[in-house]
OpenMM code with the backbone's topology and positions (N, CA, C; nanometers):
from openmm import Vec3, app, unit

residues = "UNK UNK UNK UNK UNK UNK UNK UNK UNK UNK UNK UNK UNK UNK UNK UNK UNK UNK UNK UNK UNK UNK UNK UNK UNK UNK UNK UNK UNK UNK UNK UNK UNK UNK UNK UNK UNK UNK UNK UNK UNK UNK UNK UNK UNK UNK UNK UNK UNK UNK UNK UNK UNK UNK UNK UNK UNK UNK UNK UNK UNK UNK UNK UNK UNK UNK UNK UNK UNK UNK UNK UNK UNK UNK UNK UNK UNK UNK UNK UNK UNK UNK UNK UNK UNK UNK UNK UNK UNK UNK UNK UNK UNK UNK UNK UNK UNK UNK UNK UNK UNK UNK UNK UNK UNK UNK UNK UNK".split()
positions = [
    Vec3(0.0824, -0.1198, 0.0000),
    Vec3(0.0000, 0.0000, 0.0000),
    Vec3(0.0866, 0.1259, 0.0000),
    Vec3(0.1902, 0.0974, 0.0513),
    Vec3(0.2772, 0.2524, 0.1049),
    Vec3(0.3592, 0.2758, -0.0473),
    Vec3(0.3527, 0.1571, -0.1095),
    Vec3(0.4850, 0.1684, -0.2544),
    Vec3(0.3760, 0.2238, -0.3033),
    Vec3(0.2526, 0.1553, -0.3299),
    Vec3(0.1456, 0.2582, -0.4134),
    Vec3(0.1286, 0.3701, -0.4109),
    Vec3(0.1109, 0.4399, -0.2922),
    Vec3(0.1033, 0.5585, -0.2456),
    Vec3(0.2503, 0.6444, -0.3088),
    Vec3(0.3620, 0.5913, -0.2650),
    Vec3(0.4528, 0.6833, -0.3217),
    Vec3(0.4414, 0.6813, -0.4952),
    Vec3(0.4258, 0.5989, -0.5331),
    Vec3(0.4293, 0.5493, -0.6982),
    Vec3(0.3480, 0.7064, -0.7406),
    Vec3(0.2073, 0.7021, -0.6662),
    Vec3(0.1019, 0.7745, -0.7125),
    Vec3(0.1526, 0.9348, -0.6875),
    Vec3(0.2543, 0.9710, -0.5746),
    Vec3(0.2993, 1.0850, -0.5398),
    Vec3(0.3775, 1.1127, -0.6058),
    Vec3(0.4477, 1.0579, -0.6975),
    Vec3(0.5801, 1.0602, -0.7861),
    Vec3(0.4924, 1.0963, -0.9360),
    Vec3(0.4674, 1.0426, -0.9909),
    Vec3(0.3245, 1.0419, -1.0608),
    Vec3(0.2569, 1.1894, -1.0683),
    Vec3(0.1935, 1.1866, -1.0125),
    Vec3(0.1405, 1.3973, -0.9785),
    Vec3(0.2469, 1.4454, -0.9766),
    Vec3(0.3998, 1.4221, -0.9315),
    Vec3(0.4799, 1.5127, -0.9654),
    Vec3(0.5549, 1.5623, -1.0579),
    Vec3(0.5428, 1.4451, -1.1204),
    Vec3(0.5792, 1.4617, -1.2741),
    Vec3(0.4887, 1.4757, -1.3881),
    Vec3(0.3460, 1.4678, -1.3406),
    Vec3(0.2597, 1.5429, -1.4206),
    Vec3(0.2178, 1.6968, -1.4089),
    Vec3(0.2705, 1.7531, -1.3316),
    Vec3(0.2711, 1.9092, -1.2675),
    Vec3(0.3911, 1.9532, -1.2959),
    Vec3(0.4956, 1.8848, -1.2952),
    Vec3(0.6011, 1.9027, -1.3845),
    Vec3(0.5831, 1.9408, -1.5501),
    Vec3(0.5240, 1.8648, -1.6218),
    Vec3(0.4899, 1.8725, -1.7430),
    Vec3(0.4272, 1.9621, -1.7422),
    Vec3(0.3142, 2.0120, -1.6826),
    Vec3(0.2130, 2.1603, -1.6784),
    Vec3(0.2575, 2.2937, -1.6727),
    Vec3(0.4054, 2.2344, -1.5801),
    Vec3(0.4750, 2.4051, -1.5263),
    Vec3(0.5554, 2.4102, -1.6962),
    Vec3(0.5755, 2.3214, -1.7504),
    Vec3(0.6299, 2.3368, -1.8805),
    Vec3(0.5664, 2.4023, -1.9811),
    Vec3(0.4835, 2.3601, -1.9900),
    Vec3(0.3788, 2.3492, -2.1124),
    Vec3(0.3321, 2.5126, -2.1255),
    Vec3(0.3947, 2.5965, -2.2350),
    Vec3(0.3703, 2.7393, -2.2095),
    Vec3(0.2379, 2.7616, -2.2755),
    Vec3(0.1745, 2.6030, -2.3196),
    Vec3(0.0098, 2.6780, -2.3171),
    Vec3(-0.0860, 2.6406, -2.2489),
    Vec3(-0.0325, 2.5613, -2.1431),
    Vec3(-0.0788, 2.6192, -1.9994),
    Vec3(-0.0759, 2.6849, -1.9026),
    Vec3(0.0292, 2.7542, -1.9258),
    Vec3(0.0997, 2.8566, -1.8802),
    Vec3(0.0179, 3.0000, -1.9335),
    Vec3(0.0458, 3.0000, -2.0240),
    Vec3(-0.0867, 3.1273, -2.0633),
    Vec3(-0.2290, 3.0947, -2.0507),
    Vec3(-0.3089, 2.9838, -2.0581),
    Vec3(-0.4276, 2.9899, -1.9923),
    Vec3(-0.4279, 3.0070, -1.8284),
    Vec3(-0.3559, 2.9542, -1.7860),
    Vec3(-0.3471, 3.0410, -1.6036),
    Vec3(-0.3009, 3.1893, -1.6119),
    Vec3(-0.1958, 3.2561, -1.7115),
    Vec3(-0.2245, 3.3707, -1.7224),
    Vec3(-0.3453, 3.4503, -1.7568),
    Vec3(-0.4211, 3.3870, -1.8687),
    Vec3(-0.5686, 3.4864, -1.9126),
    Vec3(-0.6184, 3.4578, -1.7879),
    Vec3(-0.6294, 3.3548, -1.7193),
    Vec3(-0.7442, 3.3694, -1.5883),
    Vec3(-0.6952, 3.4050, -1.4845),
    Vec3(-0.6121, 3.4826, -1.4173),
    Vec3(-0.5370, 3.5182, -1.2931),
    Vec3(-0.5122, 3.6693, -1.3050),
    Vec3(-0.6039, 3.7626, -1.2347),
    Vec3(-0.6543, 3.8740, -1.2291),
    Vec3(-0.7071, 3.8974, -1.0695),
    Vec3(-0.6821, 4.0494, -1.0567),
    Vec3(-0.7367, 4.0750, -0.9079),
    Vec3(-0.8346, 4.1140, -0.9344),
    Vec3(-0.9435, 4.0371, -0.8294),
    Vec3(-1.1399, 4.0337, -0.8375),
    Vec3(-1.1114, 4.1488, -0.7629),
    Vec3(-1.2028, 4.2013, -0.8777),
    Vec3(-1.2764, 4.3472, -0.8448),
    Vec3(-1.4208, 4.3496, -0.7825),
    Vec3(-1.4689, 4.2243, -0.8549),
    Vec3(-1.6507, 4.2093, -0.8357),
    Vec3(-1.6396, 4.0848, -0.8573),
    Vec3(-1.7648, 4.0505, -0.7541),
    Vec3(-1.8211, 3.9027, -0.8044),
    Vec3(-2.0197, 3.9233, -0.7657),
    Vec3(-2.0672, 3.8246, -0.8473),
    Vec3(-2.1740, 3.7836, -0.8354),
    Vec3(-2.1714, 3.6124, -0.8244),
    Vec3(-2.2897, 3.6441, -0.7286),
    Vec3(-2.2948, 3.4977, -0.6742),
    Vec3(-2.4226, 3.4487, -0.8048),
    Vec3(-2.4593, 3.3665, -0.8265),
    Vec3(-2.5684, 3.2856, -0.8534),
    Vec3(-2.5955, 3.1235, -0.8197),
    Vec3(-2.7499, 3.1366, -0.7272),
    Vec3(-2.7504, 2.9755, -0.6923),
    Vec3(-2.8422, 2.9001, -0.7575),
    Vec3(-2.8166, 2.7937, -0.8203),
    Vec3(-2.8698, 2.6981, -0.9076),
    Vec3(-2.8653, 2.5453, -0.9173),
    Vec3(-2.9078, 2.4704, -0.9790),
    Vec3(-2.9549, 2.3275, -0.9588),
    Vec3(-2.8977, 2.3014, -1.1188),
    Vec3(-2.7857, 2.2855, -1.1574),
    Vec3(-2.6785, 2.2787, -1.2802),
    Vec3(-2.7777, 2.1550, -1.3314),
    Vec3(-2.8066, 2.0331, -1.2676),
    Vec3(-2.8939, 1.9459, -1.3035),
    Vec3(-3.0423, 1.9889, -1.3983),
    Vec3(-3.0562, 2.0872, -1.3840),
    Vec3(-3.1966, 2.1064, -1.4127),
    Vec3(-3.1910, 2.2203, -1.5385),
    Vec3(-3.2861, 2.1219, -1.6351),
    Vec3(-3.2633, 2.2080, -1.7744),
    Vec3(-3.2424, 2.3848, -1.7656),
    Vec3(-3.3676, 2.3936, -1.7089),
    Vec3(-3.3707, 2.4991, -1.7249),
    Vec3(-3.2785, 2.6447, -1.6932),
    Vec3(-3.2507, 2.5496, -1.5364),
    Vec3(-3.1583, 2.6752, -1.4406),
    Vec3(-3.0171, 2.6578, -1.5075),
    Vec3(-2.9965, 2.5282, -1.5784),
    Vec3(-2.8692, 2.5747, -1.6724),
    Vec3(-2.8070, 2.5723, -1.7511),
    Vec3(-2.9920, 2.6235, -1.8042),
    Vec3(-2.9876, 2.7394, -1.9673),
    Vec3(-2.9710, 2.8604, -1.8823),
    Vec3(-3.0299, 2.9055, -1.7463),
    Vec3(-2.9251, 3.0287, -1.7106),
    Vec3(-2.8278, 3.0815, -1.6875),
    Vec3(-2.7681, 2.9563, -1.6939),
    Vec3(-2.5909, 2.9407, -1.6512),
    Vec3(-2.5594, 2.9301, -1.7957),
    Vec3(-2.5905, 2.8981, -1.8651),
    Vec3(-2.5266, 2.9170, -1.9796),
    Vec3(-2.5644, 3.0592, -2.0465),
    Vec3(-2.6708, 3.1353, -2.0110),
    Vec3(-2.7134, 3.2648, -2.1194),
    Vec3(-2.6084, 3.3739, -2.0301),
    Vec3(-2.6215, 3.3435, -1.9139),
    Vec3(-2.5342, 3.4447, -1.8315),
    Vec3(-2.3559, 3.4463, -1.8275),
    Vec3(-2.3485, 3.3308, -1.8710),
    Vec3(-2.1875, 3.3173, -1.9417),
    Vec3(-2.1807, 3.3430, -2.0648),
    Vec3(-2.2842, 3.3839, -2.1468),
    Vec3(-2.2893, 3.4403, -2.2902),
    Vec3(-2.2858, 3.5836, -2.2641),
    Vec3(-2.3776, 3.6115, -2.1652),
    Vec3(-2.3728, 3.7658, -2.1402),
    Vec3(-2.2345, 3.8241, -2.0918),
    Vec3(-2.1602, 3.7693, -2.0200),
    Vec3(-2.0522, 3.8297, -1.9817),
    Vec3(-1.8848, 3.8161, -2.0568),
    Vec3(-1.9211, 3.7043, -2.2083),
    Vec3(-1.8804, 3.7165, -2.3117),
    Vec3(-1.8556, 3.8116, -2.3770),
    Vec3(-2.0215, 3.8154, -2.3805),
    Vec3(-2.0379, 3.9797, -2.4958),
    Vec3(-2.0419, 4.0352, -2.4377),
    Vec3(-2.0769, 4.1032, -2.2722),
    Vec3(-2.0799, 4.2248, -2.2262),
    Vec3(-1.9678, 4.2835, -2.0940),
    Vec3(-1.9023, 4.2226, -2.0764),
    Vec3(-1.8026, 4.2154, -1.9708),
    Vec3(-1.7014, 4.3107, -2.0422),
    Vec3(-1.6403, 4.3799, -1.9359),
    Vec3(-1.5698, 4.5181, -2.0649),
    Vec3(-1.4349, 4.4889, -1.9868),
    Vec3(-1.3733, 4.3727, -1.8828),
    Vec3(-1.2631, 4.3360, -1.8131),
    Vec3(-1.2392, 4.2008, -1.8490),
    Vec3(-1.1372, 4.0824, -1.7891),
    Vec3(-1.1686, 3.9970, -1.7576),
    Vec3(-1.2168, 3.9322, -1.6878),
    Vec3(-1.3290, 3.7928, -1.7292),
    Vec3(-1.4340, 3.7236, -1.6392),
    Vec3(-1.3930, 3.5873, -1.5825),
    Vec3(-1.4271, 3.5396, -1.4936),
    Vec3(-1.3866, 3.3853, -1.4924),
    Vec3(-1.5368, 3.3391, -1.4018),
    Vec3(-1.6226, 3.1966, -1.4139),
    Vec3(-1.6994, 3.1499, -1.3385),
    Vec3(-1.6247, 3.0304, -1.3180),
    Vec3(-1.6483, 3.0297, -1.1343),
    Vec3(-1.6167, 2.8701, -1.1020),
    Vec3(-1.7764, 2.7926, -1.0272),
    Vec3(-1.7461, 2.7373, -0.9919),
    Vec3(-1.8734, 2.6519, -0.8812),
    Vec3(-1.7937, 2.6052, -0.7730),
    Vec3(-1.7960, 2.6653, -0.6535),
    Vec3(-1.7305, 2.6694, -0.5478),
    Vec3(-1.8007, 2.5743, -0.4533),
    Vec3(-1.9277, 2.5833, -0.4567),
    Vec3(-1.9781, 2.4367, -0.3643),
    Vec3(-2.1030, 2.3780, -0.3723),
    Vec3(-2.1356, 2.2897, -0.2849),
    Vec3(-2.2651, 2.2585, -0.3010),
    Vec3(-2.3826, 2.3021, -0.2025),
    Vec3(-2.4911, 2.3107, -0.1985),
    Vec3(-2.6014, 2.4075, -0.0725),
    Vec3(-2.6531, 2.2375, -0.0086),
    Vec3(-2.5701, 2.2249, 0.1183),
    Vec3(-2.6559, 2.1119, 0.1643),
    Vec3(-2.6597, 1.9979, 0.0691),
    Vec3(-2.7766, 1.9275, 0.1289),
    Vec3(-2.7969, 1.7867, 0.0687),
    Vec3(-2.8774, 1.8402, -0.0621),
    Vec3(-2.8913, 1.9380, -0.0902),
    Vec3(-2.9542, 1.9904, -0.1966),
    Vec3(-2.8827, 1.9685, -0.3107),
    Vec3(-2.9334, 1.9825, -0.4356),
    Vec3(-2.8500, 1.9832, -0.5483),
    Vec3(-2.7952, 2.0616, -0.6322),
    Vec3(-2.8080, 2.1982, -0.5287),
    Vec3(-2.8020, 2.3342, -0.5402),
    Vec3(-2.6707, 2.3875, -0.5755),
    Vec3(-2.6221, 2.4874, -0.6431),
    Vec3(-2.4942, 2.4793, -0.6860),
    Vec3(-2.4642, 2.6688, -0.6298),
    Vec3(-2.3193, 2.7094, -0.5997),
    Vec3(-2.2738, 2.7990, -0.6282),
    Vec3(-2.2171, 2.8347, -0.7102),
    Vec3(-2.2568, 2.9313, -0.8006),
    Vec3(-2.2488, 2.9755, -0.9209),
    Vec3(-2.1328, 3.1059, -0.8945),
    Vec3(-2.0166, 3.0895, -0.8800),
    Vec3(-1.9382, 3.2419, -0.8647),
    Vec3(-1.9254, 3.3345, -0.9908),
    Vec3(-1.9201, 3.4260, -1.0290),
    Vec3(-1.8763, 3.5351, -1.1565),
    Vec3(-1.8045, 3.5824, -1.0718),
    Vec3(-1.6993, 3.6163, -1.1235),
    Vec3(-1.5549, 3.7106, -1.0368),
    Vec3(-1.5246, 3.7651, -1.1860),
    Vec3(-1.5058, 3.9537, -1.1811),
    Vec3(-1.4649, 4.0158, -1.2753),
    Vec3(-1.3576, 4.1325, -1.2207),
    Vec3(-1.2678, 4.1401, -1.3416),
    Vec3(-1.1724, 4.2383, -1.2857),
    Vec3(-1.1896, 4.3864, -1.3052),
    Vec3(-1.3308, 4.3972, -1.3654),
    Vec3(-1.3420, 4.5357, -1.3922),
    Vec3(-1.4935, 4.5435, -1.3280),
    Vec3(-1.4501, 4.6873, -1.2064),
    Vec3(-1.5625, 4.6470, -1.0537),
    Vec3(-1.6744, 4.7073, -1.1374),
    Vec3(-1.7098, 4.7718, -1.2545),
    Vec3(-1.8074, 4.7922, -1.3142),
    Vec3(-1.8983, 4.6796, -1.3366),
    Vec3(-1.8366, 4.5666, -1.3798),
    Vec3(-1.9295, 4.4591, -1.4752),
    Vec3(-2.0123, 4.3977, -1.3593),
    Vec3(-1.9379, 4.3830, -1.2192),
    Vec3(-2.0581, 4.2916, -1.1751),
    Vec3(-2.2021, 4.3457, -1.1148),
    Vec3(-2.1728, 4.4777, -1.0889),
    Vec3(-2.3074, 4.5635, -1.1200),
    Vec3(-2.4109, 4.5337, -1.2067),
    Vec3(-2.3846, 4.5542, -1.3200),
    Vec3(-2.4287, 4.5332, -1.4372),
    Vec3(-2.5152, 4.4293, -1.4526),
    Vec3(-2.4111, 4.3258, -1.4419),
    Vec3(-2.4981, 4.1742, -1.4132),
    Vec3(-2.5739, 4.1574, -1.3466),
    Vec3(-2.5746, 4.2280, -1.2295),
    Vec3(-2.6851, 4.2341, -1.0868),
    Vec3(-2.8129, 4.2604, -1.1713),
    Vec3(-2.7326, 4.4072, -1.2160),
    Vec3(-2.8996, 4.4170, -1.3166),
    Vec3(-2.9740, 4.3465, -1.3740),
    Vec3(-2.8705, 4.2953, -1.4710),
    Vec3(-2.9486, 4.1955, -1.6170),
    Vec3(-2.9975, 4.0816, -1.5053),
    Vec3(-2.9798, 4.0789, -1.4274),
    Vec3(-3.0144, 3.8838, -1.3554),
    Vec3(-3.1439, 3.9346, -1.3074),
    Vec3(-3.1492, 4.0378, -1.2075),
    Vec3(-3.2524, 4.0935, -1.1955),
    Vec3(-3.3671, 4.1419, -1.2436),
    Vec3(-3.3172, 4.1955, -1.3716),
    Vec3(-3.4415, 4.2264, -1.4599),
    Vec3(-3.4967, 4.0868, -1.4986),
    Vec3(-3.4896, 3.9750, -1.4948),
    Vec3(-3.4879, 3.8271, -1.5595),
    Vec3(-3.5643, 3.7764, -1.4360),
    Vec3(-3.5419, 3.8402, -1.3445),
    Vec3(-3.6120, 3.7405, -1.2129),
    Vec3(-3.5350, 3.6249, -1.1365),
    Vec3(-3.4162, 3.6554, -1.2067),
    Vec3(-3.2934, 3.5353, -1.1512),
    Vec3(-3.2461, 3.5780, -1.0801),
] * unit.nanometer
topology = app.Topology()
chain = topology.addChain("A")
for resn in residues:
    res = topology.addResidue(resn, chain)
    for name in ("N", "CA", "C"):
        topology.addAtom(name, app.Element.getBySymbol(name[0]), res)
């Protein structure tokens, strides 16, 4: 069990090795590594058609309308629920205003 374990630690280290190499992964951690200016939260059920066709129109919106850079993660889950945290983090403290709006006007 313990040789496995190291095998598997040796393993991740030389695959994180290869990553710190790889200068086009290296520039996708550059486009996304920015100081959050704004975030909007949104909570949703990713499972469920509908709530994410909102997760998807609202990552279209901040495509086309985001005037900084954007990044969404899903940071956790709500309970035994199937409820999702929806983060938007933007580097320009204008945009997540904005979004407040548009979600709002939508009823989301």
């Amino acid at each position: 069990m313990l040789v496995m374990a190291i095998r598997n630690i040796e393993s991740i280290r030389r695959m994180i090795a290869r990553l710190r190499a790889d200068p086009e992964f290296q520039a996708m951690l550059a486009r996304n590594t920015f100081v959050i200016a704004g975030t909007v939260e949104m909570i949703l059920n990713l499972n469920s058609p509908s709530q994410h066709y909102r997760h998807d129109i609202t990552c279209q919106w901040c495509e086309t309308y985001a005037t900084g850079r954007w990044r969404r993660c899903i940071r956790e889950r709500k309970g035994f629920a199937v409820l999702d945290a929806v983060i938007f983090e933007f580097e320009n403290p204008a945009d997540a205003p904005v979004l407040c709006r548009w979600l709002k006007a939508r009823g989301w």
